[in-house]
C-alpha positions as CSV (number, residue, x, y, z in Angstrom):
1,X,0.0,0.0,0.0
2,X,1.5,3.2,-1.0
3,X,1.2,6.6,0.6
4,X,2.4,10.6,-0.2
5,X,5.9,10.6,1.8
6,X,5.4,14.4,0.9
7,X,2.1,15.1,3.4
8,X,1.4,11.6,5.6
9,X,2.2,12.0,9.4
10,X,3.6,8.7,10.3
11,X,2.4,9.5,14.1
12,X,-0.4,11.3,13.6
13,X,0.9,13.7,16.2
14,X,2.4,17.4,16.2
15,X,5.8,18.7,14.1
16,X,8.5,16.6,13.1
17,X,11.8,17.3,15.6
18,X,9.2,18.4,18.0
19,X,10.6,20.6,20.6
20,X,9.8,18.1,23.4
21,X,12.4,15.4,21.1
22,X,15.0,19.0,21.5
23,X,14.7,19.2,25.4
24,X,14.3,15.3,25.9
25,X,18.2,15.3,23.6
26,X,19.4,18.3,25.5
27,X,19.0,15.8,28.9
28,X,20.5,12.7,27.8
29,X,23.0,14.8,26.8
30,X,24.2,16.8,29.7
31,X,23.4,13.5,31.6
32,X,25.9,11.5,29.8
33,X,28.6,13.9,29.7
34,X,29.8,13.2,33.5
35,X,32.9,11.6,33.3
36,X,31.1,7.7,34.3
37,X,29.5,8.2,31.2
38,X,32.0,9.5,29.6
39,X,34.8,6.2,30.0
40,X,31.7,4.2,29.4
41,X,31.8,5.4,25.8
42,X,35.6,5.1,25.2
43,X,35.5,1.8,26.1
44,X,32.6,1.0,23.7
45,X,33.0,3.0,20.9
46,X,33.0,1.0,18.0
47,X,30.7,-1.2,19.7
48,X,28.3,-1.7,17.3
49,X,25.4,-3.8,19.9
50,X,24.8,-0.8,21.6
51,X,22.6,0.4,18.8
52,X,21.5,-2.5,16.9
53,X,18.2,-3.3,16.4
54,X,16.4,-6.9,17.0
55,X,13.7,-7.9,14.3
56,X,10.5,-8.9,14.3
57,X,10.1,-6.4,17.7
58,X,8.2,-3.0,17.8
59,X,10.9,-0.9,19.0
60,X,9.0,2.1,18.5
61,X,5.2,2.3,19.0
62,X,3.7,0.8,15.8
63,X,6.7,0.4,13.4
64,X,7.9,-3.0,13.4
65,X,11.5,-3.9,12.9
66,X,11.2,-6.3,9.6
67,X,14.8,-6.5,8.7
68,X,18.6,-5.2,8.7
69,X,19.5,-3.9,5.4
70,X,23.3,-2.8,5.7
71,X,25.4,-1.0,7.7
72,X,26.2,2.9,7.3
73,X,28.6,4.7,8.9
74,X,28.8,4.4,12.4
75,X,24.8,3.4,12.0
76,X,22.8,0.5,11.2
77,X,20.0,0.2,8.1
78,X,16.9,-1.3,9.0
79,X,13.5,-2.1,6.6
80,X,10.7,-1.0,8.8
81,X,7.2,-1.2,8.7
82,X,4.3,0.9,9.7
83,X,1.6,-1.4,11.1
84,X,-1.5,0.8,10.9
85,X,-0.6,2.4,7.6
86,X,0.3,-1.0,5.9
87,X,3.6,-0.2,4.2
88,X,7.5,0.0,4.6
89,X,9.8,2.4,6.0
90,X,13.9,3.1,6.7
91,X,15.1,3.0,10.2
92,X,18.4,4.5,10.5
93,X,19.9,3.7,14.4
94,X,23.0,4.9,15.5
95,X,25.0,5.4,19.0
96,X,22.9,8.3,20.6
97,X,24.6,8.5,23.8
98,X,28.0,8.9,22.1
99,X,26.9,12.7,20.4
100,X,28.5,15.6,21.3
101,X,26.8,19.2,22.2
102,X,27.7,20.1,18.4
103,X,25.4,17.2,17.1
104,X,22.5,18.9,19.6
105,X,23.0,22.3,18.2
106,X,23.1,21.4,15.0
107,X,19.9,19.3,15.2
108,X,18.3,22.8,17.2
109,X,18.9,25.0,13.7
110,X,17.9,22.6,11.7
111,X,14.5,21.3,12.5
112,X,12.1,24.2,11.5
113,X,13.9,23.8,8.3
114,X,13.8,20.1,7.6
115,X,10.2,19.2,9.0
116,X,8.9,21.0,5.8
117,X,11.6,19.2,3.0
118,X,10.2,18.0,0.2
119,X,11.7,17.4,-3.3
120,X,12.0,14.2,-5.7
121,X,15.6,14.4,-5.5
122,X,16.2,14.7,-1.5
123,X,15.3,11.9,1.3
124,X,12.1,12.8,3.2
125,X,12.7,12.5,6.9
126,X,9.6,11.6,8.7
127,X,11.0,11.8,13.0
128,X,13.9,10.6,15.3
129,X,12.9,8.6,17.9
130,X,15.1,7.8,21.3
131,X,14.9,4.1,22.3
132,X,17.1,1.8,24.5
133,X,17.3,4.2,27.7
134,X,18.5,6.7,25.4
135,X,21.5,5.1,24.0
136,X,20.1,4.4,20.6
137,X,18.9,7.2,18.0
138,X,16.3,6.1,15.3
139,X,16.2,8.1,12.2
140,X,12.9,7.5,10.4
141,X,13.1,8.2,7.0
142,X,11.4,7.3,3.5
143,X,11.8,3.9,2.0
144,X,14.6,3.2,-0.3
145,X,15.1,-0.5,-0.4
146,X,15.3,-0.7,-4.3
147,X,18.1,2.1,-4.4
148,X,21.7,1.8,-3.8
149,X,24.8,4.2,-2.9
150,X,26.3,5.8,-6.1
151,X,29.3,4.8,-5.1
152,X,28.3,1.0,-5.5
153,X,26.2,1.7,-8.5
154,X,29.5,3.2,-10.4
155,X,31.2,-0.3,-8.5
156,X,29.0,-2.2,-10.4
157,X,29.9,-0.4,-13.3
158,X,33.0,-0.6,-13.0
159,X,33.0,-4.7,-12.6
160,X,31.0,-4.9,-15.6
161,X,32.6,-2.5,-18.4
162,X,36.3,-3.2,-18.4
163,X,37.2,-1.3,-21.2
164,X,35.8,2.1,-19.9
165,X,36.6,3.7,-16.0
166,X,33.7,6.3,-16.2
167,X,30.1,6.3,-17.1
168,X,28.8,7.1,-20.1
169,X,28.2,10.9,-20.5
170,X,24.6,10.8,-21.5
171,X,24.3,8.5,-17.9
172,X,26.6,11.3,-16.6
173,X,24.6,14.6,-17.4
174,X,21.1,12.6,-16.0
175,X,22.5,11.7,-12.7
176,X,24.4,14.9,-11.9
177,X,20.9,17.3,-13.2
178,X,19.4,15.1,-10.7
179,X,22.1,16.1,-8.0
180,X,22.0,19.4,-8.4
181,X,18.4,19.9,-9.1
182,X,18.0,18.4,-4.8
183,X,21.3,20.5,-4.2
184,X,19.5,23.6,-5.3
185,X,16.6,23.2,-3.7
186,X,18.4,22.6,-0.2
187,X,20.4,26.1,-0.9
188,X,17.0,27.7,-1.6
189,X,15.8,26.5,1.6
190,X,18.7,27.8,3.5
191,X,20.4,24.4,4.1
192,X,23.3,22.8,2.6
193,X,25.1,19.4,2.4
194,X,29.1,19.7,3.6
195,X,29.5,16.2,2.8
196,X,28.2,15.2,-0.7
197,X,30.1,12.2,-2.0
198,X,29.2,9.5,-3.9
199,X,27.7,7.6,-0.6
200,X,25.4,10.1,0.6
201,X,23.4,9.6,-2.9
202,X,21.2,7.3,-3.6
203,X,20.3,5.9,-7.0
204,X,17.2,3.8,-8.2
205,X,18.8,0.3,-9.5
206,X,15.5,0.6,-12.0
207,X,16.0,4.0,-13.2
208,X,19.2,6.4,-13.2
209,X,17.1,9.1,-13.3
210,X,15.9,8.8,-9.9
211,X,18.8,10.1,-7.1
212,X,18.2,11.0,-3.6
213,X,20.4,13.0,-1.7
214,X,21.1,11.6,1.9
215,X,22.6,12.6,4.7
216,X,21.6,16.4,4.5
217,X,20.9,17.6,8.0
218,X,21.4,15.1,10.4
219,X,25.3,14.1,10.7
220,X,25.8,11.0,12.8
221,X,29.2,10.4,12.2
222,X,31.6,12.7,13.7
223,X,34.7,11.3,12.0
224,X,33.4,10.9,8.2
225,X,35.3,14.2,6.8
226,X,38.5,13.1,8.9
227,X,38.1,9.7,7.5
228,X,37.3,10.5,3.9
229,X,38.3,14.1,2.8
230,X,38.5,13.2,-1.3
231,X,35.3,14.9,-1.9
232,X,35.9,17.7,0.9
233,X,36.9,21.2,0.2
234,X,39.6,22.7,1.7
235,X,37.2,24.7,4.1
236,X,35.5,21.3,5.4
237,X,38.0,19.5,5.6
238,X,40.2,21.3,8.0
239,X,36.9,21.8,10.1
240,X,36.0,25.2,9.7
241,X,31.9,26.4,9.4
242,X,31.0,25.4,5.5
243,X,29.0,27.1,2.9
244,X,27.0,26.5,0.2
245,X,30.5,27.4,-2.0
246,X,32.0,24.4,-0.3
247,X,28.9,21.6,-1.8
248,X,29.9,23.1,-5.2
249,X,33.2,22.0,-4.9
250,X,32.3,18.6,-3.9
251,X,30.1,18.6,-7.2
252,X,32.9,19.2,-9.0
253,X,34.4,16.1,-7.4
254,X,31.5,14.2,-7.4
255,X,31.9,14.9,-12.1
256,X,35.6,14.6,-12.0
257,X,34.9,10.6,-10.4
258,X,31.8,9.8,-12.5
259,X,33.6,10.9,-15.8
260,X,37.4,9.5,-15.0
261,X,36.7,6.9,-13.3
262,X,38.9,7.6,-10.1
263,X,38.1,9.4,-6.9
264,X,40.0,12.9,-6.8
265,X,43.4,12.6,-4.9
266,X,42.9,9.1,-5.7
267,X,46.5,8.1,-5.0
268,X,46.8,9.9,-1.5
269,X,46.0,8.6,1.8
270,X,43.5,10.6,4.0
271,X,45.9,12.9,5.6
272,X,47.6,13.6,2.1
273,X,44.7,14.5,0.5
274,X,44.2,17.0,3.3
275,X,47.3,18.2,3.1
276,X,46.8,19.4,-0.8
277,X,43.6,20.4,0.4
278,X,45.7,22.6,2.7
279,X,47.5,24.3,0.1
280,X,44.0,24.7,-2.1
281,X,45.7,21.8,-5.0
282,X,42.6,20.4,-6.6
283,X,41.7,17.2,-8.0
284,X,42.9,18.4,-11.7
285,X,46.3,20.0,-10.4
286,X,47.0,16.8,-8.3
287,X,45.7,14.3,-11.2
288,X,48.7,12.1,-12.9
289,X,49.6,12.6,-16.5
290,X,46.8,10.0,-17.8
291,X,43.9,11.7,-16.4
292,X,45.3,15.2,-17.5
293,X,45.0,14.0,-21.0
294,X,41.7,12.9,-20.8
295,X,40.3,15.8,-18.7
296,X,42.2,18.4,-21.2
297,X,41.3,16.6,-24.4
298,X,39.8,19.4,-26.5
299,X,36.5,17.0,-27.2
300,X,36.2,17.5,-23.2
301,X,36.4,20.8,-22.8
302,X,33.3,22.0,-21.9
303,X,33.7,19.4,-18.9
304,X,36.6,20.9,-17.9
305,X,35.0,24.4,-17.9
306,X,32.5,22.7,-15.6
307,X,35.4,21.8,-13.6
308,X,37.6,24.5,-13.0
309,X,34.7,26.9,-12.1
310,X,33.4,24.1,-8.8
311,X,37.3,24.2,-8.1
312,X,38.1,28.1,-7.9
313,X,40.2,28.2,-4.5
314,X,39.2,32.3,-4.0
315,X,36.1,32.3,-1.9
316,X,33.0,33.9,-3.2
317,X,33.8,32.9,-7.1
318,X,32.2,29.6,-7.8
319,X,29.1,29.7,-9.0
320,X,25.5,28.9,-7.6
321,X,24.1,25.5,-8.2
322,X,21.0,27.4,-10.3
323,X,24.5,28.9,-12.7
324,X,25.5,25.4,-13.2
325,X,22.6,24.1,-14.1
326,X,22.7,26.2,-16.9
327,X,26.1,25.2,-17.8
328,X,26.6,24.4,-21.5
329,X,27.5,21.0,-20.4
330,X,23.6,20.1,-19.6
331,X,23.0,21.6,-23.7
């Protein structure tokens, strides 16, 4: 049975990120942060039990637990299932009682934004839920069991084409529209991404034309940039307060990797690739020889156009998503 992720109240109750959900997160949070609580978490950190889920049980009134999907980062992907409404849902769990105060005030600006997201191309949150004497958070989000990461899309790819290390262009110019036509409506709504990459987008394994960004608001892993910097700008990567400049530059990596083949810095190690990032090198600077070819080949230079304008290293010159969109790349 299908339903309008856009307008259906999954609880039939009040706003999404109610306030009550704020001052219920803001307790748990100053009550873990004594120091008993505090060893308790170094000690399980990467203990993954603390927020797994058990199927087949309710753990939150009327949504049943039907299945684990796969894991995320630092998070757990459940199918769910809404009893009463009679069709599926995502349940994203991860280690609530090891957030900091910046994953708290984050959440606080956010939520009069996100409760009223809606857009073909970005993931419609429904609520968060607190479960497990508050040491497990439970994201509760639309249904996306018959989509995949872009990352294991182009994988697949990959496994499958020998001959050629980057989609096809036609594939390319659909999926990245797609991106940025989500990416733009986040920026008109005041929000924007800081960690687009090729996991935080979902694809449709039935149709290429239908991408989801994820991950937009809600950042449960406080070591992903650290961890994986390739699609980072140099601002976000060294931790400083992003902008919507800084999701432009990802995009730019996001096209450099769908068209190439390779991740940018694709050759450097974490802290490598933030060290170019230090000194503002981008993913065409640091490319080898090979990739230079390809990316300067005159049949590919309108891609390149595309390219150098996401990576322009003085701030306040790259252009808006709505200027790339009408890039001569789309023509």
């Amino acid at each position: 049975m299908d339903f309008d992720l856009n307008t259906i109240d999954i609880h039939k109750s009040a706003n999404l990120f109610s306030k009550k959900f704020l001052t219920q997160s803001m307790k748990i949070y100053q009550k873990n942060n004594s120091q008993t609580q505090k060893e308790i978490s170094r000690v399980h950190e990467n203990d993954e039990s603390k927020y797994s889920l058990k199927e087949g049980t309710n753990v939150v009134e009327g949504i049943l637990v039907k299945k684990f999907l796969f894991n995320g980062e630092n998070s757990k992907i459940y199918l769910g299932y809404i009893e009463q409404l009679e069709t599926n849902l995502i349940l994203k769990s991860f280690d609530y009682s090891n957030q900091d105060e910046i994953f708290f005030k984050t959440l606080d600006g956010i939520i009069d934004k996100i409760q009223n997201i809606s857009h073909p191309n970005i993931l419609t949150y429904f609520d968060v839920e607190i479960v497990q004497n508050g040491s497990t958070g439970i994201i509760l989000m639309e249904n996306f069991e018959n989509s995949i990461s872009l990352e294991k899309y182009f994988k697949i790819f990959n496994s499958q084409n020998s001959k050629s290390k980057g989609l096809n262009i036609k594939h390319i110019k659909i999926i990245m529209k797609s991106i940025l036509n989500g990416l733009n409506y986040l920026h008109n709504n005041d929000l924007y991404h800081s960690e687009l990459n090729l996991k935080n987008i979902l694809i449709s394994e039935n149709d290429i034309s239908n991408i989801k960004i994820i991950n937009y608001a809600i950042k449960t892993n406080k070591n992903s940039i650290q961890n994986n910097p390739y699609y980072s700008s140099p601002i976000v990567a060294f931790n400083k307060k992003p902008t919507y400049e800084d999701d432009i530059w990802s995009i730019g990596c996001i096209l450099f990797h769908l068209f190439c083949g390779y991740k940018p810095y694709y050759d450097l190690n974490p802290f490598h690739t933030k060290c170019s990032l230090a000194q503002y090198i981008t993913p065409l600077e640091e490319a080898n020889d090979d990739l230079k070819d390809i990316f300067y080949d005159r049949k590919n230079r309108v891609i390149l156009d595309f390219l150098n304008k996401c990576f322009r290293t003085t701030e306040g010159t790259r252009p808006t998503v709505e200027e790339l969109l009408k890039h001569k790349f789309f023509n």
